[in-house]
N, C-alpha and C positions, 0 to 999 in steps of 0.2 A: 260561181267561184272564178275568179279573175287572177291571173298571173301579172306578179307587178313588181318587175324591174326598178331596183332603186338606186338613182343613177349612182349616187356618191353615199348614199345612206348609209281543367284539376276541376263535384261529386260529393256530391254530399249525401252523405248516409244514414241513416238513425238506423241502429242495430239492434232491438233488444235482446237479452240472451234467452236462451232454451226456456220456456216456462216447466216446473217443478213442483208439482202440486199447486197449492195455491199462492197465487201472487198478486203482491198487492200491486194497485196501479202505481207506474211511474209520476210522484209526483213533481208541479211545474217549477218548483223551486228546491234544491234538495237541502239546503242548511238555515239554520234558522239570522234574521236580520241581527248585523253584528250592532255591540254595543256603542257604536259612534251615532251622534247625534245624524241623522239622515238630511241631506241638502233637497230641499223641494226641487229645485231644479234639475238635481242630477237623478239620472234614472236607476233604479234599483238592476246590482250585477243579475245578467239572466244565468235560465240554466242552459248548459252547454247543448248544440243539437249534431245532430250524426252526419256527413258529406265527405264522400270517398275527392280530393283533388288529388306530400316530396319528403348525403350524410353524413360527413367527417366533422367532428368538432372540436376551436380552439379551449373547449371548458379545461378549467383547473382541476375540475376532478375529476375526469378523462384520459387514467393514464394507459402508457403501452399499447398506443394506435401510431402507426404509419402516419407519417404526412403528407398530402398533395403537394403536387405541383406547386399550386400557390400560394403554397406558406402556413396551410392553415392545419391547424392539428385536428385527426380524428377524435371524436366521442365512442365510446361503447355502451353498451347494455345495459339497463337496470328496471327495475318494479313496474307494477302497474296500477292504474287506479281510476274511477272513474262514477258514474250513478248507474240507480238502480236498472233493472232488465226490462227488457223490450226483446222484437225483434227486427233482426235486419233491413236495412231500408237505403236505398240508394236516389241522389235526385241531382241528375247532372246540367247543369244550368248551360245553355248553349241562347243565353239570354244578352245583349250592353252588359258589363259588369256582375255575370252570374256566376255562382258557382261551382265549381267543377262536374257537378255526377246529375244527371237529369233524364226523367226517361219522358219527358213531355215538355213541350214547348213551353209550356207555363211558367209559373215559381216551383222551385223544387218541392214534391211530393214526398213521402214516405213512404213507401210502401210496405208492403207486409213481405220478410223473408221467410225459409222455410221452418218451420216453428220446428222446434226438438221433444216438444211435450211429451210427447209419446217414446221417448227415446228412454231405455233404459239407462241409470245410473250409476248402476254397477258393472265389472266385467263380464263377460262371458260365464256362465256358469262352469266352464272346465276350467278356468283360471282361478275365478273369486272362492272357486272351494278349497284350491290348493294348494292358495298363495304362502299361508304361514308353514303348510309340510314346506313347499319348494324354497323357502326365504334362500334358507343356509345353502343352496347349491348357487342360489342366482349370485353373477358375478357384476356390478357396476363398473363398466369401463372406468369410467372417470374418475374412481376410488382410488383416493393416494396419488391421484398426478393431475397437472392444470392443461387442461389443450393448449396449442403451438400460439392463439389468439382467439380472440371474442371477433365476429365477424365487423367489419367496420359498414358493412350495411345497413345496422341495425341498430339505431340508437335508442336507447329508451331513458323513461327522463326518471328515474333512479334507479338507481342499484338492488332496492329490497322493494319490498312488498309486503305492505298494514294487513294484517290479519282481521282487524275489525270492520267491518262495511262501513259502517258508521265514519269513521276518519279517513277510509280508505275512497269515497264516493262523495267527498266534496270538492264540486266543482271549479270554486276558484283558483284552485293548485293542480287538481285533476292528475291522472298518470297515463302515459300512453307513449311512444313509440315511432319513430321516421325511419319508414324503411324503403329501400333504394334499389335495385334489380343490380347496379353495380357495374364495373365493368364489362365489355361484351367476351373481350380475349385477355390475352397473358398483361399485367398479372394476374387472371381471375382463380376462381375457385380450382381445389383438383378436381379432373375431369376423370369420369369414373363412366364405361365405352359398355355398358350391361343395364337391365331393367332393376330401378331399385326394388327395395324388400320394403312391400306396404301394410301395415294394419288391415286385417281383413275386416273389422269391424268398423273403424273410423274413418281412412284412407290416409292416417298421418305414416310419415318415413322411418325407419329403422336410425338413429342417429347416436351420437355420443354419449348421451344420459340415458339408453335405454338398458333393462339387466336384462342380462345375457343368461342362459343355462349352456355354458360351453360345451357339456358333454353331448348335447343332444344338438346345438345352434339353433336352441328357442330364442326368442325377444321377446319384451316385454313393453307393450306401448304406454311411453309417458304419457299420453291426453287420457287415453280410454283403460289403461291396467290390462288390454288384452293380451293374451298370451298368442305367438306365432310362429311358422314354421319359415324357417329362411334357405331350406335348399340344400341345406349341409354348408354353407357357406361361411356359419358364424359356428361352424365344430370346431374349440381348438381343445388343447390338452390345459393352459392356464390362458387368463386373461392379457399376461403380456403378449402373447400371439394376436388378440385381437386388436392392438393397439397398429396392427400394420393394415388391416382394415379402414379405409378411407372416412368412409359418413359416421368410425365408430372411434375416430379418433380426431377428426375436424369438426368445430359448428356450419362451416359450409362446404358444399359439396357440389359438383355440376355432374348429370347424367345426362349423357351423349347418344344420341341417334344421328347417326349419317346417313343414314336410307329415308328417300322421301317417298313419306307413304300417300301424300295426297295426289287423288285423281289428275289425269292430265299434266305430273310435273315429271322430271326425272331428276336424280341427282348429280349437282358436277362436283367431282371429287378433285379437279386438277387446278383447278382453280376457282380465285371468289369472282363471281357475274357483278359486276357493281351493277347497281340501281340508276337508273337515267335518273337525271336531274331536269325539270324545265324551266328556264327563267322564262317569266309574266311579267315581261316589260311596261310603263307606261311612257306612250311618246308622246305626251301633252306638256313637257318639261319648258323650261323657258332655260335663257343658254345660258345664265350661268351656272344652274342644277345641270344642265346636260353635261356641261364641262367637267363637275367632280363626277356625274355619273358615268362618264364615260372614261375615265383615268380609273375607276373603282371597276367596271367590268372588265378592263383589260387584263387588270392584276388579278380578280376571277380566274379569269378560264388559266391565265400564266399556272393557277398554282392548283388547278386540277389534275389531278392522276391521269396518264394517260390512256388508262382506259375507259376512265369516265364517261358514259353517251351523255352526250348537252341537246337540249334542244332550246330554240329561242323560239317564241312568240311575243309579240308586240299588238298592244291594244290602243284605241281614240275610240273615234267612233266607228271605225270598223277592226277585224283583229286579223293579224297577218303573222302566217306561220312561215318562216327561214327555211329555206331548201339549200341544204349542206352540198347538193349533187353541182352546184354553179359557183365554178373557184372562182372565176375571176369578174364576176359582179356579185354584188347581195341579192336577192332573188329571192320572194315570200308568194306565196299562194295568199288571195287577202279571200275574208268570209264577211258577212254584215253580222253588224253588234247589235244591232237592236234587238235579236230574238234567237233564242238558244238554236245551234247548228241544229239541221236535219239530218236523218239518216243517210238520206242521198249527197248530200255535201259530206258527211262527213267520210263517205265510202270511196269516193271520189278522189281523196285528198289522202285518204290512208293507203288504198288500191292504184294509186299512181305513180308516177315513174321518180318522184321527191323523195331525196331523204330528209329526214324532221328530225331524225336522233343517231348523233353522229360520236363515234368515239374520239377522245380528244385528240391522239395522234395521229389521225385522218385530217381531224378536221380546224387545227388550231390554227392556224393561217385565215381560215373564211371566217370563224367566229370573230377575229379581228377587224376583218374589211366590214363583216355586218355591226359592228359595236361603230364603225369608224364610220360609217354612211349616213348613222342617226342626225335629225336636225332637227334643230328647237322648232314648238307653236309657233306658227305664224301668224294667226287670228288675230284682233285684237279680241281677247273675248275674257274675263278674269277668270283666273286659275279655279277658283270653285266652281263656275258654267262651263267651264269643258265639257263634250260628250266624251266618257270613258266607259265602256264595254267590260268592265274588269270581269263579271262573271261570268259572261260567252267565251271571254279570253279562257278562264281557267277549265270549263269544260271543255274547249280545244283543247288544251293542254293535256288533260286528261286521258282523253281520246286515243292522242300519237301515242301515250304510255301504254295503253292496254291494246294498242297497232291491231293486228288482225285478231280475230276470232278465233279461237281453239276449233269449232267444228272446221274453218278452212283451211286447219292444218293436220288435219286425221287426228284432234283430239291428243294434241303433240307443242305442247309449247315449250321453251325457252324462257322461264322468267327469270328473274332479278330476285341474288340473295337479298333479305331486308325489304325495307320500305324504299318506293320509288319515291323523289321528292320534288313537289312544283315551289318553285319561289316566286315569289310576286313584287314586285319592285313598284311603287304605287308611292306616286306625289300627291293626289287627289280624291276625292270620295266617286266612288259607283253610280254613276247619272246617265246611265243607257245601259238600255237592256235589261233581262230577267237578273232582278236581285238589287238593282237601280234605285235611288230615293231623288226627289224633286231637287233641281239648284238651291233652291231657296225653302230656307227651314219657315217662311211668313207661306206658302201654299197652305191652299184651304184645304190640301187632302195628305195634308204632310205624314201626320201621326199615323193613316192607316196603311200609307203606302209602305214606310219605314216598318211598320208589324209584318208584310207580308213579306219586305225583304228580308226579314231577320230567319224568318220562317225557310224561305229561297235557301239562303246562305248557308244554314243550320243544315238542311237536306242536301247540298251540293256536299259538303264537309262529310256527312255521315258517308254519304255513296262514295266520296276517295277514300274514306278509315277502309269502308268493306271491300274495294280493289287495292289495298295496301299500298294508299301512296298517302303522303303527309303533305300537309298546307304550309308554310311558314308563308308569312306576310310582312313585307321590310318598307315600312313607312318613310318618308322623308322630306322635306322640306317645311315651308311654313304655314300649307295650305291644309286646313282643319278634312281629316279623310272620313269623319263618320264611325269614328271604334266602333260603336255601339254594334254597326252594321257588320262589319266587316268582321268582327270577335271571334262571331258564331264559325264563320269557314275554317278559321285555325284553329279554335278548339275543338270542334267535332273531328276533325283530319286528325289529330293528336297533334299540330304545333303550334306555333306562337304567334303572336302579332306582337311588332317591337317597334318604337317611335325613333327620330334621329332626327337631330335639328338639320342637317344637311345628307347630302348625298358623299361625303367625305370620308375619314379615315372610318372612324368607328362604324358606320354605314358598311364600307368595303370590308371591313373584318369580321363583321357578322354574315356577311353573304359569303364569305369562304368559310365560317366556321358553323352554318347553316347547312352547306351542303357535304361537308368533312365529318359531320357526326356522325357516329355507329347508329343505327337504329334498329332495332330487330325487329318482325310482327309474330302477328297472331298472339300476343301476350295476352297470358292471364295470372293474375296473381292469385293464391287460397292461401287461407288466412285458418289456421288453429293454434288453440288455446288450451289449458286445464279447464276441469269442467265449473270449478268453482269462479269463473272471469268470461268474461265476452268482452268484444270487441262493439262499442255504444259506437263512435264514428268515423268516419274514412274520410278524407280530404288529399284530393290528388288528381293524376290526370287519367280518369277514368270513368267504369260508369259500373251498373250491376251486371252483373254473366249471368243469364238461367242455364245454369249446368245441372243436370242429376245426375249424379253420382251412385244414389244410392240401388241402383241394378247391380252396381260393380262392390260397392262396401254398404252394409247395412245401415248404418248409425254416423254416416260421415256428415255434418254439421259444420265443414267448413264457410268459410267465409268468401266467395268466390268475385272478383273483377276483373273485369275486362280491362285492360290496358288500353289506352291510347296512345300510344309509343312506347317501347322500350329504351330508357336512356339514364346513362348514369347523372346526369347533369337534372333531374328531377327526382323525387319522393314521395310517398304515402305517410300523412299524418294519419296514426291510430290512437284514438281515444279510449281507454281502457275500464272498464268499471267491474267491480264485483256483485256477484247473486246473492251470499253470504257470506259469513265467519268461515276463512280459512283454517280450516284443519291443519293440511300437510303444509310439512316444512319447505316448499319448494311448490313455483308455480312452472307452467312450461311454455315456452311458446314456440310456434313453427310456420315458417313464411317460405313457401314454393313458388318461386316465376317459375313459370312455362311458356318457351315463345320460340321462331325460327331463327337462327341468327342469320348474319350477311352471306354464309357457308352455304346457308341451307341445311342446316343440321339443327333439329329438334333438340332444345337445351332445357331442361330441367333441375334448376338451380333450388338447390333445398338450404334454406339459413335456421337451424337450431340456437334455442337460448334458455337458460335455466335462471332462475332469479329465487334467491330467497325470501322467504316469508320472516315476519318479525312483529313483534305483539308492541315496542318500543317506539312511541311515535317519533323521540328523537334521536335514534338509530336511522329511521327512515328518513328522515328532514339530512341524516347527516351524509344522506345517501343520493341526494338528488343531483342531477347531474341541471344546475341551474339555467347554463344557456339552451340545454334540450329543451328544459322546461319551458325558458321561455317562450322560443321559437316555436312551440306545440299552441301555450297560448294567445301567442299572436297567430297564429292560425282560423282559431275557430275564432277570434275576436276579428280577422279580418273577412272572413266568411261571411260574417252581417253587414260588412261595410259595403254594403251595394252604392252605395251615393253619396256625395257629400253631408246630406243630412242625415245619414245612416253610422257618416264617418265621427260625426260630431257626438253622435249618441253612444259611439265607443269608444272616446274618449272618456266619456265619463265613466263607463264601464270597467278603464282601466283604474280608475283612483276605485271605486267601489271593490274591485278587486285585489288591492292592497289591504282596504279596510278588512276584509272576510277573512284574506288569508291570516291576517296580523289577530283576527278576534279567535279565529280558533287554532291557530299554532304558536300564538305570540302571548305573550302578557302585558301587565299594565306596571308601567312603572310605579314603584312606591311614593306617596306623597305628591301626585301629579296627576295632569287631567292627559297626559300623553301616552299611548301604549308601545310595547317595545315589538320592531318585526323580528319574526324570527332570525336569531343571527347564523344559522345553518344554512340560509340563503341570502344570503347577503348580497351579490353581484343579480338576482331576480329584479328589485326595485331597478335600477338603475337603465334594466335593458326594456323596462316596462315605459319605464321614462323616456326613453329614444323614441321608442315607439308610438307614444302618445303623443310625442312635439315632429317627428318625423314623417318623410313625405306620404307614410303611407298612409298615417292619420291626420297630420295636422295641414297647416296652410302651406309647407311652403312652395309647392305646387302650382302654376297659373290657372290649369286645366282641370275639366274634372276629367277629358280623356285622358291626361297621363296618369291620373292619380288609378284610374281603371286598367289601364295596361300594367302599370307595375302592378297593380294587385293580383291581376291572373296571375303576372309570372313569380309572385312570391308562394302563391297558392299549390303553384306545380314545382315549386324549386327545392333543391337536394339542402341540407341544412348547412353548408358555407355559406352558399348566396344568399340563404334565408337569413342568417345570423348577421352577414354583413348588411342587409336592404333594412335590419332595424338597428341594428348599434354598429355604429361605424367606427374604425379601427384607425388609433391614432400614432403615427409614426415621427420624431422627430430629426433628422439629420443630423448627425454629430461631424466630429473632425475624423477624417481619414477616411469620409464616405462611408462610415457605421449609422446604424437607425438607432433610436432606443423608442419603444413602444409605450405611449402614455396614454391614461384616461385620453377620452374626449371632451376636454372640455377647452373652452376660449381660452383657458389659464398658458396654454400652448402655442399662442399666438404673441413669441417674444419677438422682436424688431430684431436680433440678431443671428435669426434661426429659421430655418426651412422646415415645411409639415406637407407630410403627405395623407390624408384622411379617406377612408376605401369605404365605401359606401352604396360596396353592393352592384350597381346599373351605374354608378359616377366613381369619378376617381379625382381628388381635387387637389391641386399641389399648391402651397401658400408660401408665397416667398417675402419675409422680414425686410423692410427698408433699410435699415441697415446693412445687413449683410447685401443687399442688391448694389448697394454701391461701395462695398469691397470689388473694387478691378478686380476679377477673376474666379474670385470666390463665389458669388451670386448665380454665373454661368455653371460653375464646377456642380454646384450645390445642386440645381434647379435639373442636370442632367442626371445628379446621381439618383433625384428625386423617380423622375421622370423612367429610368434603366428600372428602379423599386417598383413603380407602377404596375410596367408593363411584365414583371417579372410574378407579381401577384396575380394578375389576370390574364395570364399565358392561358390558362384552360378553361378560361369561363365564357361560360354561352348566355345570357345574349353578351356581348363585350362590351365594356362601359365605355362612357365618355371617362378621356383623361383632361380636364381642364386646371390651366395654371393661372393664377392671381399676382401681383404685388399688394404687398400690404398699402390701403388706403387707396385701392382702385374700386369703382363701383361697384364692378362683378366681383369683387373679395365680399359680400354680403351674401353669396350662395354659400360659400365657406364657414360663416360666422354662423349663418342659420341654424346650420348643422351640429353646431355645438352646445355644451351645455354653461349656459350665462356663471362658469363659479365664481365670476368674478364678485357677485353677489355677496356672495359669501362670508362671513368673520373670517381672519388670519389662520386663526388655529386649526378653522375647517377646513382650508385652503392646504392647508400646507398637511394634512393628515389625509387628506383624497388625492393630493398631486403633490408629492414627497421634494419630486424635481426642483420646487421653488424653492426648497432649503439652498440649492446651491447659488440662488441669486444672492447678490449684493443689495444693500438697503437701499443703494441709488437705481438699480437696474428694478426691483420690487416697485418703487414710486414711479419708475416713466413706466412701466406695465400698467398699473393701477387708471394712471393717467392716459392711458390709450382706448381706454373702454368708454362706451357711449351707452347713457341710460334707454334701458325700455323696459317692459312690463316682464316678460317673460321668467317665470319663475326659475330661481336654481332648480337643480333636484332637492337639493337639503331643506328647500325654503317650500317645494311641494310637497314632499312628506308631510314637514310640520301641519300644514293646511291640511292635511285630511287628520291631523290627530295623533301621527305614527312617528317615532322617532325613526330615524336611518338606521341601516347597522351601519357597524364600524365598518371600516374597508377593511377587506381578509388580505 
């Protein structure tokens, strides 16, 4: 090791439920082929399969939730639904384009969870004999009055729940659930500083819907009917006493531990320890990337807390750690890249008189001079045969974060509330050193070497999740870096890998709001249900947890995952199915994170939800909360989309699944060969449509890595960004710098009017030729647009590109893409989907008309009819 002065330098799951005497097998398709003539081409809709990878929603029938930050309205609660039983099964893909939950390098598995067969189905016998004496004493909190709010963590995609399996467990509409761990502090849950009161038979919480016997402070648990003893705690003289009881009169609740009981830590109560950060620079940059790179890390460190410890490493072919202790030059300890550090270097480098991790207000002045030293490649050598060391670099990295050894400190550390986190700053793919693939994808030994780095990557990523530090990975410029390879490090670590055409704004925004996010560890999520429902799949950012429980509770049959990060900005898609014909009027369900927060304080956050049962299939249809729904189906439809020809095969999967839903919730029109969709879901088609033409399924993509990176991050993302990455939100400008919010479609694209359309990872602002040459107007318009933007995606991680057009400029065709062709369309259709054109003039209607350029791409109205299905009306 040489000192060197630098002069100026989201799991997938198949769950089945408890088995019940006997049961038949799950079978491969669960409803029978609808009555539309079948396209040989198109492939038959599959059945849904199980993968644990991400919740406020703008849906219409979504009401009395809070709104975000960025405008968007929450969803709440409703039914569930899904196919027949199995059990639990987790497969987190840490593969190019795999899916969340995998316990093997391979394609994701199944595995077998712990089967409940043997579990009995009724209560406790001192319960189940005495339930009818005890009814008349038991008292129902929730009798006679609504709690304060339904948790906004927890959306489910309807309100009721089909008593019949039969209707209840078809797949193409399916019922399930986005749940979300939620904020880490204020506003979060009430925090309640005592051990909850648990089920001794299942392990579920004491919560809102359980009956109470106030005279004695029994409970009565909603999953398992067990009767319990709670401490004298839940004694009152009437039930309105109970309602000042926290978990008996909230669906969410946080249970607090300040005391850290793990070996070797202690607690600090006086303040929060922030988590070192490391930036994983690469210095292979050419100067005009160095130029925005190096305006983008100034503003960095500018706007970290000053307590923040930074540490900088920089990688080529060799990787050089920044020593904080040298103000007045930059000053790095360098290591060689080609082969993972040794013990002896790395003892060397950590046991040495360097500081590596400096807090901000020590050290903001030198992190400056080291950003301002940087100097572009000088080689002539092209940007993809660079030697870059990126995986030596991040085991470096790793290394300064977990600094000395607990036994060289009497078994006495100092750590970091939360996840410590490395960033990687990376123009180029990994071509030196362990986890490295060849310059040249034409090498005779390409594909095995590329297997064995995926394999590298994947185990460097799992060894940062288990010392709780997180990966994020910030791509940039034009030089193709190898997703595939690189993928595996940030999903195993629990973070992301995110693309940026440059090293510029949107690049700089994500590196400060990369290392500004709360992150809590140790997270695990348990997952219970009524005994009549399981949980069939999990898709999120996580994997399975072998937890037994059952030493502590007899019968607890929770659903247990491991987290990969704790963060509100991600979600768990649950897939929902029933065992049989629901009985009781009411199903339950209960979702408990457990994790450390930034505190260091053991958080136990318990989300209760009750949903009724209902025999009425269009009571239930009129209960679905539609953009849940969708965003749930485009879930597991993106799940299969491993590749571009993967992508193409769910496409068609999406028109097949129009057809099934339309054959068994829909009718056939009278005197016609067309069937009618159910009009209870009206806004469904439409966002199925985005979806199918949109970047995550169709072409308008250049790459198959970007079309893979967005899909991880849709796969882990909270259901704003999910619902915006498939149907993008159409905003028009009015006078006096008001918006009015319209369909998506081209119809929007008037020459005298300004559009801003939010789409998730982009943000695209459309400015009308006309009004561009209003002197003043076109400037005013294009700023208010612009102020709208950035005012939507104040809180959104990764941060989008904001890109602006003139109408009839080139790049205005990324704009158009994006929308849907109504131009297509009859008058009457037009004006009955997008109302706003009534306010045109007959002259202003024909230059509209006249603006449009022919191409194949079907309306929505004009794709429906081609599979056979009329539209519903617009609601």
């Amino acid at each position: 090791m040489a000192k060197r002065p630098e002069s100026s330098v989201g799991y997938s799951v198949t769950i089945p439920p408890p088995r019940q005497g006997t049961q038949s097998p799950r079978p491969d398709t669960v409803f029978s082929p609808p009555p539309f003539p079948s396209s040989s081409a198109g492939p038959i809709f599959p059945p849904p399969i199980v993968q644990p990878n991400q919740i406020p929603s703008p849906s219409i029938k979504t009401p009395n939730l809070p709104s975000p930050a960025n405008g968007v309205r929450t969803g709440s609660p409703a039914p569930h639904l899904s196919t027949p039983p199995g059990p639990p099964v987790f497969s987190s893909p840490l593969q190019p384009a795999a899916v969340p939950f995998r316990t093997s390098p391979a394609t994701p598995q199944p595995i077998a969870y712990s089967s409940a067969s043997s579990l009995p189905t009724s209560s406790p016998p001192q319960f189940s004999n005495g339930s009818v004496e005890l009814h008349h004493q038991i008292s129902d909190v929730t009798e006679d009055w609504t709690p304060a709010a339904e948790s906004p963590n927890v959306l489910f995609s309807a309100h009721k729940v089909l008593k019949q399996k039969k209707f209840a467990n078809i797949p193409s509409l399916g019922f399930g659930a986005l749940v979300s761990s939620g904020r880490e502090m204020s506003p979060g849950p009430q925090m309640i500083q005592r051990d909850p009161h648990r089920c001794h038979n299942c392990g579920a919480y004491a919560n809102l819907y359980c009956n109470i016997l106030p005279g004695s402070g029994q409970w009565q648990c909603v999953i398992c009917r067990n009767l319990n003893g709670s401490g004298g705690d839940y004694i009152a003289s009437n039930k309105e006493e109970l309602r000042n009881v926290p978990e008996l009169s909230l669906p969410s609740v946080d249970y607090v531990q300040t005391g850290n009981k793990r070996p070797g830590f202690f607690p600090v109560s006086d303040s929060r320890v922030s988590a070192p950060v490391v930036l994983v620079i690469d210095e292979c940059l050419d100067e005009p990337h160095l130029q925005h790179f190096q305006s983008s890390l100034h503003a960095f460190v500018d706007s970290l807390p000053p307590t923040t410890r930074l540490g900088i490493v920089t990688y080529g072919s060799t990787v050089s750690v920044y020593d904080f202790s040298e103000e007045s030059i930059a000053s790095a300890d360098v290591l060689p890249g080609n082969k993972s550090p040794d013990q002896e270097s790395l003892k060397a480098l950590i046991y040495g008189t360097g500081i590596y991790l400096s807090p901000m207000h020590a050290s903001l002045p030198v992190a400056h001079s080291i950003f301002s030293s940087m100097r572009p490649y000088k080689l002539d050598i092209p940007e993809a045969s660079r030697d870059r060391c990126l995986g030596t670099a991040v085991e470096v990295a790793s290394a300064i974060i977990q600094g000395p050894s607990a036994e060289m400190s009497q078994g006495v550390v100092k750590r970091p509330g939360g996840n410590s986190r490395i960033i990687v700053c990376a123009g180029g793919p990994n071509t030196c050193g362990p986890g490295s693939v060849p310059h040249s994808f034409s090498h005779p030994n390409y594909a095995h070497m590329e297997k064995i780095a995926l394999k590298w990557m994947e185990t460097l990523g799992r060894e940062a999740f288990r010392k709780n530090t997180v990966i994020d990975i910030l791509c940039a410029g034009t030089c193709p870096v190898r997703v595939p390879v690189l993928q595996p490090l940030a999903k195993a670590s629990g973070g992301v890998l995110i693309l940026h055409d440059d090293f510029g704004e949107a690049f700089g925004v994500n590196l400060q709001r990369a290392s500004g996010r709360a992150a809590g560890s140790h997270g695990l999520l348990e997952v219970r249900c009524s005994e009549d429902i399981f949980v069939s799949q999990v898709i999120g950012p996580g994997e399975e947890a072998h937890v037994d429980s059952n030493e502590v509770f007899k019968n607890d049959d929770a659903l247990v995952i491991q987290m990969l990060s704790i963060e509100e900005t991600q979600s768990f898609a649950l897939s929902v199915e029933t065992k049989r014909d629901i009985k009781r009027d009411f199903v339950y369900f209960q979702f408990a994170f457990k994790f450390s927060d930034v505190y260091q304080s053991d958080i136990t956050r318990v989300i209760s939800a009750r949903l009724p049962t209902v025999d009425s299939v269009s009571s239930y249809l009129q209960s679905v909360q539609d953009e849940v729904a969708a965003v749930l189906i485009a879930k597991r439809t993106l799940l299969r989309a491993k590749n571009a020809n993967d992508a193409l095969d769910m496409r068609a999967t999406v028109d097949e699944r129009i057809k099934d839903i339309t054959s068994k919730f829909g009718s056939q029109m009278p005197k016609s060969k067309l069937y009618q969709f159910p009009r209870e879901l009206s806004l469904l088609p439409e966002v199925l449509f985005h979806l199918r033409r949109g970047p995550l399924l169709g072409s308008i993509l250049g790459h198959e890595d970007e079309r893979s990176v967005l899909r991880n991050l849709f796969l882990n993302a909270a259901f704003d960004l999910s619902l915006r990455m498939v149907a993008p939100r159409c905003l028009m400008h009015r006078q006096g710098g008001t918006f009015e919010e319209l369909p998506a479609y081209d119809l929007a694209m008037q020459s005298d009017a300004a559009v801003v359309l939010d789409h998730g990872t982009d943000v695209f602002i459309w400015l009308g030729a006309e009004l561009d040459a209003q002197e003043g107007k076109g400037a005013a318009a294009l700023a208010a647009c612009r102020t709208l933007a950035e005012e939507l995606t104040e809180m959104r991680f990764p941060a989008p590109r904001i890109l602006a057009f003139k109408e009839g400029s080139s790049q205005a065709r990324y704009f158009v893409s994006r929308l849907i062709p109504a131009h297509k369309d009859p008058p009457y259709e037009q004006e009955a989907r997008f109302p706003q054109l009534r306010t045109l003039t007959a002259e202003q209607r024909t230059k509209l008309k006249s603006s449009f350029l022919y191409f194949d791409d079907p309306s929505f109205c004009e794709w429906m009819r081609s599979l056979k299905v009329l539209p519903p009306e617009p609601s």
